[in-house]
Structures are given as structure tokens and as C-alpha cells.
matplotlib code that plots the C-alpha trace (Angstrom):
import matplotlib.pyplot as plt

x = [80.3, 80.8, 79.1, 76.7, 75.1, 74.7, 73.6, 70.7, 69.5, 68.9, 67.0, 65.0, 64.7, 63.6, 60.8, 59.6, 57.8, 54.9, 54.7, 54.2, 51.1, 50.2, 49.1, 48.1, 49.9, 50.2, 52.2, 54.1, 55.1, 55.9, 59.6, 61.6, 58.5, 58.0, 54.9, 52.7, 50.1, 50.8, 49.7, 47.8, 46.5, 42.8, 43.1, 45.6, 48.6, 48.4, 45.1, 44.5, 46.9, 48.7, 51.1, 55.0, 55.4, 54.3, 53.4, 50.6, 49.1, 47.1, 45.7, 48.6, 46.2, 46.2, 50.4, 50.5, 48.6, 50.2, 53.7, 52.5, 49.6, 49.7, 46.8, 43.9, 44.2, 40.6, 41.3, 43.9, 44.4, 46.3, 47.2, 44.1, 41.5, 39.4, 39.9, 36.6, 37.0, 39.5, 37.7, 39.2, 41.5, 42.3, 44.8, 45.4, 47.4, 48.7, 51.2, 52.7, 50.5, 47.5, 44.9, 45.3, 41.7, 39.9, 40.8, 44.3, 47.7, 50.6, 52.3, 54.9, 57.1, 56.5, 60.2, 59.5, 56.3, 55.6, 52.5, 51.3, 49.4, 45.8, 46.2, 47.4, 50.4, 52.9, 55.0, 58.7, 59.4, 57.3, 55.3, 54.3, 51.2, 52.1, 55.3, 55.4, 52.5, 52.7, 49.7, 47.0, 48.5, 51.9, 53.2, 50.8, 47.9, 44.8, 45.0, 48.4, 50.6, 52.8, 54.8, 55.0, 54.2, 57.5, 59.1, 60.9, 59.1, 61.9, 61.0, 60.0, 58.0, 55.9, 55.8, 54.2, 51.6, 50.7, 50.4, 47.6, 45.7, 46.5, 46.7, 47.8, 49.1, 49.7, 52.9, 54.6, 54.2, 58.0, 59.9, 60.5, 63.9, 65.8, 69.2, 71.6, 75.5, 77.2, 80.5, 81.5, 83.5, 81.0, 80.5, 77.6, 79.2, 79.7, 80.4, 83.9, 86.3, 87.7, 90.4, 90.1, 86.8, 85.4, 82.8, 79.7, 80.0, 78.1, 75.0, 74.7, 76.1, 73.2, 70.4, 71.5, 71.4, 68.3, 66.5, 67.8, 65.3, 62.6, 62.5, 61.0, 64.3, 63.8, 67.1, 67.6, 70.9, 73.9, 74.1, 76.5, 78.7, 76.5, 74.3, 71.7, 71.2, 71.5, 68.8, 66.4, 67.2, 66.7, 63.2, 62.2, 62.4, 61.2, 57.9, 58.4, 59.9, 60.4, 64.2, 66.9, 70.2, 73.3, 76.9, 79.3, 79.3, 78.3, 82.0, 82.8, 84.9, 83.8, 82.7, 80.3, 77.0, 75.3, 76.1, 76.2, 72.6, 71.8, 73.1, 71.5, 68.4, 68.8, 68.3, 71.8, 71.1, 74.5, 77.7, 81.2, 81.1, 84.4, 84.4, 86.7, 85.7, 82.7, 83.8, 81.6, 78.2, 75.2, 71.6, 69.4, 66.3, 65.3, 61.8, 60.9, 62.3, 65.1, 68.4, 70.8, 74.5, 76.6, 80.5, 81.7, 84.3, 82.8, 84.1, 82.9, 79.1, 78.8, 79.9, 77.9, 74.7, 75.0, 76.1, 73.6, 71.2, 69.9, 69.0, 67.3, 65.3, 64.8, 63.3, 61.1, 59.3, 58.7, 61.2, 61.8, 64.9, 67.5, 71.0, 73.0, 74.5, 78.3, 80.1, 83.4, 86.1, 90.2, 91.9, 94.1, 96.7, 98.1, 96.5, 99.0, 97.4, 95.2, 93.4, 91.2, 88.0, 85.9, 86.9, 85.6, 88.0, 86.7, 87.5, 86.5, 86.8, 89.8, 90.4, 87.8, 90.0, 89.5, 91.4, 91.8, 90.7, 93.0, 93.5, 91.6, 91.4, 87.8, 88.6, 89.0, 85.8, 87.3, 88.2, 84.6, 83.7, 86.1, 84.7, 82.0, 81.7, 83.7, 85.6, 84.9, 87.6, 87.3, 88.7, 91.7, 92.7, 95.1, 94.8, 97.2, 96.7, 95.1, 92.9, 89.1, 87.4, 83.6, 83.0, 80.0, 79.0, 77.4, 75.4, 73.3, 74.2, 72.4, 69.8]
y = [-3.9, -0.5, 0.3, 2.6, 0.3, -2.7, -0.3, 0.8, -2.5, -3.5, -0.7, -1.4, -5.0, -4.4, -1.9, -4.4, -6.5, -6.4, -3.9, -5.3, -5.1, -2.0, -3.0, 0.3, 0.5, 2.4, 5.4, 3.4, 0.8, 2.8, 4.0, 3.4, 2.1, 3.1, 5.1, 3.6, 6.5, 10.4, 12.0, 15.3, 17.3, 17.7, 20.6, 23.7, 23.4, 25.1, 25.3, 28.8, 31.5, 30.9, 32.3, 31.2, 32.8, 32.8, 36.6, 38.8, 39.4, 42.2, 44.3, 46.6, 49.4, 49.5, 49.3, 53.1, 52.6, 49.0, 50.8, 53.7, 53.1, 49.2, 47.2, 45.3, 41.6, 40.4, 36.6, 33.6, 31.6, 27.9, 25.8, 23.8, 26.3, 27.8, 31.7, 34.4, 37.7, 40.0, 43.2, 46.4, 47.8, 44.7, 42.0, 38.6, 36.0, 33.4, 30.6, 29.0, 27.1, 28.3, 30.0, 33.9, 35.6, 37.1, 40.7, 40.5, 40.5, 40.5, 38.9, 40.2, 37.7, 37.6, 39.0, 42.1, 42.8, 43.7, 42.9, 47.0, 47.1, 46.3, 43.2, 45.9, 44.5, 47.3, 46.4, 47.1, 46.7, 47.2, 44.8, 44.8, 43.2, 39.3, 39.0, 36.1, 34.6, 31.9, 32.2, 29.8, 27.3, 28.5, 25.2, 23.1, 24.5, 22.4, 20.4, 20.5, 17.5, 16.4, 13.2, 11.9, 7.7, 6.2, 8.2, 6.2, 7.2, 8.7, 9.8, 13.4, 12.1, 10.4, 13.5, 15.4, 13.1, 12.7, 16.6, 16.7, 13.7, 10.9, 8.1, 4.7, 4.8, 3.2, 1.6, -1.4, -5.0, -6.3, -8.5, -12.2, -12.7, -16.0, -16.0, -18.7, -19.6, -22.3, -23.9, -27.3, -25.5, -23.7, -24.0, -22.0, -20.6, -22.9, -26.1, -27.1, -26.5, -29.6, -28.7, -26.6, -25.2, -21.0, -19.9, -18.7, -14.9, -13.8, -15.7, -13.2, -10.1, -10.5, -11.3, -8.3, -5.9, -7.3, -7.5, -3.2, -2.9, -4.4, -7.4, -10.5, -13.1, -16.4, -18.4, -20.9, -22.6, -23.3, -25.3, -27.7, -27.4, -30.1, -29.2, -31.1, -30.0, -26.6, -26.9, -28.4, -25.5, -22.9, -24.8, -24.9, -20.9, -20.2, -21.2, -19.6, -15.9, -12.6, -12.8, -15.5, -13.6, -15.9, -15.6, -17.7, -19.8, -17.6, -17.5, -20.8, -22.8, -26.5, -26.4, -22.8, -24.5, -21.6, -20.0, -23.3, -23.8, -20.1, -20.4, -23.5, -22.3, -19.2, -16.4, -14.7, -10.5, -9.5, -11.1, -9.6, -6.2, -3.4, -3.4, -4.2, -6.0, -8.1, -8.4, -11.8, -9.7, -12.3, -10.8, -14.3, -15.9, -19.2, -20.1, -16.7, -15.6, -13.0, -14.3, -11.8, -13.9, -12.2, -12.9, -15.3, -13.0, -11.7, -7.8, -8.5, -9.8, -6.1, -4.3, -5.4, -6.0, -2.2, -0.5, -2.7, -5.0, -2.3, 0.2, -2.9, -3.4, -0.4, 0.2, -3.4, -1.3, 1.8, 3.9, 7.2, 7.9, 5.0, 6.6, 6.4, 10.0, 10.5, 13.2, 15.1, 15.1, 15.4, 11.9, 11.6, 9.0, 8.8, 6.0, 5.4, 2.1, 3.4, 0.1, -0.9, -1.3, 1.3, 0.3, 0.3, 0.9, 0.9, 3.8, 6.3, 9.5, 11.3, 14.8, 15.7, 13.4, 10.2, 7.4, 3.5, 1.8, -1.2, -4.2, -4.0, -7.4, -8.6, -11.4, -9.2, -8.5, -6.9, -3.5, -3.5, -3.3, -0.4, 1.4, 4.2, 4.2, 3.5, 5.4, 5.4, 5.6, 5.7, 3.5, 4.9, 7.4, 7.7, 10.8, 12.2, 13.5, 16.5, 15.7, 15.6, 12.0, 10.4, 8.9, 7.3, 6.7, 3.8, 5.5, 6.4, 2.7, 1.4, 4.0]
z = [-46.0, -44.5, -41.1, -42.0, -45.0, -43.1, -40.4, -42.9, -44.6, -40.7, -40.1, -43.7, -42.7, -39.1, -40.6, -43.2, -40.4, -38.7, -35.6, -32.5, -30.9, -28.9, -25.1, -22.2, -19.6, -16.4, -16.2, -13.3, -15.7, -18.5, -18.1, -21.0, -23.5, -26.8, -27.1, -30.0, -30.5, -29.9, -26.5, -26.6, -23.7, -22.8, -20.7, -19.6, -17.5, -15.2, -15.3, -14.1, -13.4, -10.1, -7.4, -8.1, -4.2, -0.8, -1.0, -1.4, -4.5, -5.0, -8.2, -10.2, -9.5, -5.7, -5.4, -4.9, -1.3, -1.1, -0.6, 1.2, 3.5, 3.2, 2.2, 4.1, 4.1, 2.8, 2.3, 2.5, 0.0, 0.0, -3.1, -3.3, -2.2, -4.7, -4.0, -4.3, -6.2, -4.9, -3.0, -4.5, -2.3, -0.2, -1.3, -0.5, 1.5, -0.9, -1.1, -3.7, -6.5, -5.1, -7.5, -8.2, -7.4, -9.9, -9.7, -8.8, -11.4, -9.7, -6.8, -4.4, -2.2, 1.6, 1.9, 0.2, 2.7, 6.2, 8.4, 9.9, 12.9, 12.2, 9.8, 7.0, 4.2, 3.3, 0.3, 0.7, -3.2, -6.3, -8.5, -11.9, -13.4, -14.1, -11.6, -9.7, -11.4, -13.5, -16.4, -17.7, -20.2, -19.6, -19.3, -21.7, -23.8, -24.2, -27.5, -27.2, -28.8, -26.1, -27.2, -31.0, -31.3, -31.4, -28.3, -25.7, -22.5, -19.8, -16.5, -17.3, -20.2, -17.3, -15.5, -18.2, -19.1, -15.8, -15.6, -17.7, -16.1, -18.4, -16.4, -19.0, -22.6, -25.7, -26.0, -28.1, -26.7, -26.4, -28.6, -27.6, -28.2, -27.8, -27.0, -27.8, -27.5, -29.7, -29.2, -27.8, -25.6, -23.5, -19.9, -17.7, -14.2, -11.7, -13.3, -13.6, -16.9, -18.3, -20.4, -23.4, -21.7, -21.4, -18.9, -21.5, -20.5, -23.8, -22.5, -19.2, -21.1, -24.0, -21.2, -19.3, -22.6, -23.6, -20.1, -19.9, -23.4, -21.5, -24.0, -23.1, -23.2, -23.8, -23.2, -25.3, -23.6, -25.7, -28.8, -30.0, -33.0, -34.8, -38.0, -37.3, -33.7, -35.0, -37.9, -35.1, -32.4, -35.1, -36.4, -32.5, -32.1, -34.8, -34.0, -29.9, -30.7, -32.8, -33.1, -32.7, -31.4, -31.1, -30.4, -32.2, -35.2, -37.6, -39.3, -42.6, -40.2, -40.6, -36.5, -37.5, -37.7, -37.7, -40.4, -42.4, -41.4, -42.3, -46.1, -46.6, -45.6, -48.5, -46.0, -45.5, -46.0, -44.4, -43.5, -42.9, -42.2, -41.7, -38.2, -35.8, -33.3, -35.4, -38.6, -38.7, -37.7, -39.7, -40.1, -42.0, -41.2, -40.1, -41.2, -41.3, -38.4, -37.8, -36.9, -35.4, -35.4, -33.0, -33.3, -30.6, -29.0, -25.8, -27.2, -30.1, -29.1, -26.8, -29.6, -32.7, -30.0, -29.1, -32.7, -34.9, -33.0, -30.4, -33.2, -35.4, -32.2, -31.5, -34.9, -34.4, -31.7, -33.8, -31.9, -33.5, -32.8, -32.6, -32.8, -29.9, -28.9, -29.6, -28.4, -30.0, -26.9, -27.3, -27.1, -24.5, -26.4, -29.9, -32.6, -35.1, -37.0, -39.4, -40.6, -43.3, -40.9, -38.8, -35.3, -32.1, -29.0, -25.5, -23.6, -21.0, -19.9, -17.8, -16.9, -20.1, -22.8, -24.1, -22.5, -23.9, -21.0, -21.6, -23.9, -27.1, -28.5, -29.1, -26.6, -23.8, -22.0, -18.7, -20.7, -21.6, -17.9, -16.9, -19.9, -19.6, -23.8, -26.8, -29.0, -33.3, -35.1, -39.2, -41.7, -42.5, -39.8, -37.2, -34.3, -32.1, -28.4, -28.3, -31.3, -31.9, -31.9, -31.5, -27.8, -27.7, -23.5, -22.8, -20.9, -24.4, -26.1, -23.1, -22.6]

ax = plt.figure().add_subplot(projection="3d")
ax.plot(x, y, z, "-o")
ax.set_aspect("equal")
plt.show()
């Protein structure tokens, strides 16, 4: 199955279910949440016209005698001080942010004045009404929509809300999502390989994708390749979590319980997709429950977790937008094997061109890690150095 379909019945799948509870939070806890209801301003921001200067400011209609005579300085006004009503023929001290008095419409910067014997202001440059002021509402206007339901919260997200007082907001309670490895030969760090033994990497590189959502991870160990073992695991999550992710097993092999248990149960929706690496990519259910199979390969598990199991997240959570950015850069190398799946190379970015950033078997995690995205290249098509092609950063596959 092509990318983009399987891509889509995820996405049709993921918005079939129930969304997840909405819970308030604190701005200070909010980063990276997906709002669940639309924010909309109660009041003006700023909320009255202000000086963008330390200056004077001073009514249009008195510059003539500002620039020849000089002015009278009838007040001082600081940012947090509510100001009186400018005296005609006078203007004012004022600093930046504070409030513009009523009678006054212009601002000139400190630089452009000088202080005349007697207290008097003489501007040194001319204002017009409105410079150096910033107006009522110029930022935000009361009623305002500010952020649709469904936005993932960055920091100037924060900033804004908390610019028009709003001090907690609705956002999406997260998944929890067990992660489990299968294979006999599995071993956690720090215990000795017998022969024929791998360290489980996949277990720490899911965790860490999952903990940078801000989902609740619930690690479910590894699991042999027995069926029964693997029908009781599966039964045991199912009542604990939202979504089972694994990696491994999800292939026909005699030793891929996973799978077997999947089919038996009735609740395969996807399985072999044209991609390269993750071919094997599983979306069932176990008792209800979501099962996410991950290829084995430790390429192969980051790829398929950040093209198709983000975005179905994502979309879990009522995230409007779950694309991950890609970018049109020259490649820096030639790619003369057009093959029959879309693949995913992992690469990076030298002198502004798209470098392989070493060996691309799905095996080989290390190239992963000296990565900074990967690099789509279509069914079918080879490219030359010097030519256009899709670089997708991590840096938006993991934000």
C-alpha cells in the first residue's frame, strides 16, 4: 500500500475514536499541548495607546513651539503610572510602555530632544500625530479569536494568552501508550549478551519519542516469541492503555507472534506498506485497543514511528495540523536506484545541500543519530547532484 493511503486510513482510524478528555492546565505546563477549546480575548492589547520610546510626547498641534521655543515639562510619566490629561501647551516625560495622556498624539525619542534652561523640551526633529505610539488594540482586539482547538501550544502561543490575562486552558488529557519489544533475542543495557543476543535499543528510542509528545508511557518490557505469552500480554494492555506500540514480530515468520496473534484475533486494517525502511508497518486491534506494530529494525521502528504513528497520535489528540514540514533543498550526491518503494534516507544538511549521512540499511541506527532529518525519495525516481529533493528536519518530525 502506498504511503500516503495507509497514511490516511490512520488518520480516519485515529479520528473514529473517542477524544481524550480535556483537563486545564497552567500556562507553565502547557508547552507543546494540544489546545481542546478556542482561546479568545476579553480585552485590548495594548490596552490603551502607549509610548514605543523614552521621549516626550506632546500634542501635533504644539510641535511648531516644540521646535522653536521648546515646551514646558508638565508631568512624568513611567510604564505603570496612570498619566492625567495633558495641559495645552506643555508636554510630557515618558518612557516606554507607559500610558500616552489624554491630549497628546505623538511621541518624539529622547535623542531627537534637548532639555533648555528652565525645565523647557526643544525638539531637534519633527513628529507626526501617531509616531512612536503604539495604538489601543494594535496588537489584539477585544473578542478577538486567538488560537483555534486543536493547536499545539509553542512558547509564543503561551506568550499571547498570557497577554490578554488568561491564566489555564483547555487542552487534551495524553494518551497512555504501552510500549513493547518482542524477540527471544533481546537484551536491556547492562546485562551481558550470550551469543546470538542484541541490546533492545528500540525500547529507549520509542520511550524517548513518545515521552518528547508528552504521552504517558507505560513500558510493557519485552515479549517472547511465544503465542500464547503474546495473546496474554496483548489481553493485559488492553484493559491498562489507549495504544499498544511494538517493535518486531509483526512480519509471517513462524517466530512473529505478533502478527500471528493480530490475524487471529480478525483486526488487521494495514500491513505491508511501500516504504523502505518498514515495509512490515501493522495497524490491528487487540480487544479493542489500537495496536501500532513497528518493524523490528531499529531504522525502521524511527522511521515508520515519525512518518505514520506521530501524525495518528497527533490526530488522537485532536491536533490540527499533523504534517511534518519538508523543505525543497539541492542533493548534494547522485541516487541512481530507482526502486519500487517510497524511501526514506537519512541525511543532513552541508554547505545548503542534502548529504546521506551514512549507511542506509534499516539495521543501522548510528546514521539515524548523525542525522538532522531524512530525505523522501519517490517510487520510481533517481536524482542527480544539483537536483531538487524533500528534506524533512527532524527537528519538525520531533516537534
Amino acid at each position: 500500500m502506498p504511503v500516503a493511503e495507509a497514511l490516511q486510513r490512520l488518520l480516519a482510524s485515529a479520528a473514529a475514536h473517542q477524544q481524550q478528555p480535556v483537563r486545564a492546565l497552567s500556562l507553565t505546563d502547557a508547552l507543546d499541548q494540544i489546545l481542546a477549546e478556542p482561546v479568545c480575548s476579553a480585552i485590548d492589547v495594548p490596552p490603551w495607546d502607549n509610548s514605543a520610546m523614552d521621549g516626550y510626547a506632546l500634542a501635533e498641534a504644539d510641535l511648531a513651539q516644540a521646535m522653536a521655543d521648546g515646551l514646558p515639562v508638565s508631568q512624568r510619566i513611567t510604564a505603570g503610572v496612570a498619566p492625567v490629561a495633558l495641559q495645552p501647551g506643555t508636554c510630557a516625560r515618558i518612557f516606554t510602555g507607559a500610558p500616552l495622556p489624554a491630549g497628546a498624539n505623538a511621541v518624539q525619542m529622547q535623542e531627537n530632544a534637548e532639555l533648555l534652561a528652565g525645565g523647557r523640551v526643544r525638539l531637534l526633529e519633527p513628529v507626526a500625530a501617531g509616531d512612536n505610539v503604539r495604538r489601543q488594540a494594535q496588537d489584539v482586539v477585544a473578542g478577538q479569536p486567538l488560537l483555534a482547538a486543536g493547536t499545539r501550544l509553542r512558547p509564543q502561543d503561551l506568550g499571547v494568552i498570557a497577554s490578554v490575562g488568561i491564566d489555564q486552558v483547555g487542552v487534551r488529557t495524553p494518551l497512555r501508550v504501552a510500549v513493547v519489544s518482542t524477540g527471544d533475542e533481546l537484551v536491556e543495557p547492562g546485562q551481558p549478551l550470550s551469543p546470538g543476543q542484541i541490546y533492545n535499543s528500540n525500547r529507549f528510542t520509542l520511550i524517548g519519542l513518545l515521552q518528547g509528545m508528552g504521552q504517558t508511557v507505560v513500558d510493557a518490557g519485552i515479549l517472547p516469541d511465544d503465542l500464547a505469552s503474546t495473546r496474554d500480554r496483548l489481553q493485559q494492555l488492553a484493559r491498562q492503555v489507549d495504544v499498544i506500540i511494538t517493535s518486531g514480530g509483526v512480519s509471517v515468520g513462524e517466530a512473529d507472534c505478533l502478527g500471528q496473534a493480530l490475524r487471529e484475533a480478525g483486526e488487521v486494517a494495514l500491513w505491508k506498506l511501500a516504504i523502505k525502511p518498514g515495509k512490515p508497518f501493522t495497524l490491528g486491534h487487540y480487544a479493542g485497543v489500537p495496536v501500532l506494530g513497528l518493524p523490528g529494525n531499529p531504522a525502521a521502528t524511527l522511521v515508520t514511528f515519525l512518518l505514520l504513528v506521530r501524525p495518528y497520535l497527533l490526530t488522537r489528540l485532536g491536533a490540527a495540523e499533523v504534517a511534518a514540514p519538508a523543505y525543497t533543498l539541492p542533493a548534494g550526491f547522485a541516487w541512481s536506484r530507482a526502486g519500487s518503494r517510497e524511501e526514506y534516507l537519512r541525511a543532513h544538511v552541508e554547505d545548503g545541500r542534502v548529504m546521506l549521512s551514512g549507511n542506509q540499511s534499516s539495521g543501522v541506527l548510528s546514521s539515524a543519530s548523525r542525522a538532522s532529518g531524512l530525505l523522501r525519495v519517490p517510487a520510481g525516481q533517481t536524482f542527480s547532484p544539483g537536483d531538487l529533493v524533500a528534506f524533512l528536519p527532524f527537528s519538525g518530525l520531533l516537534g
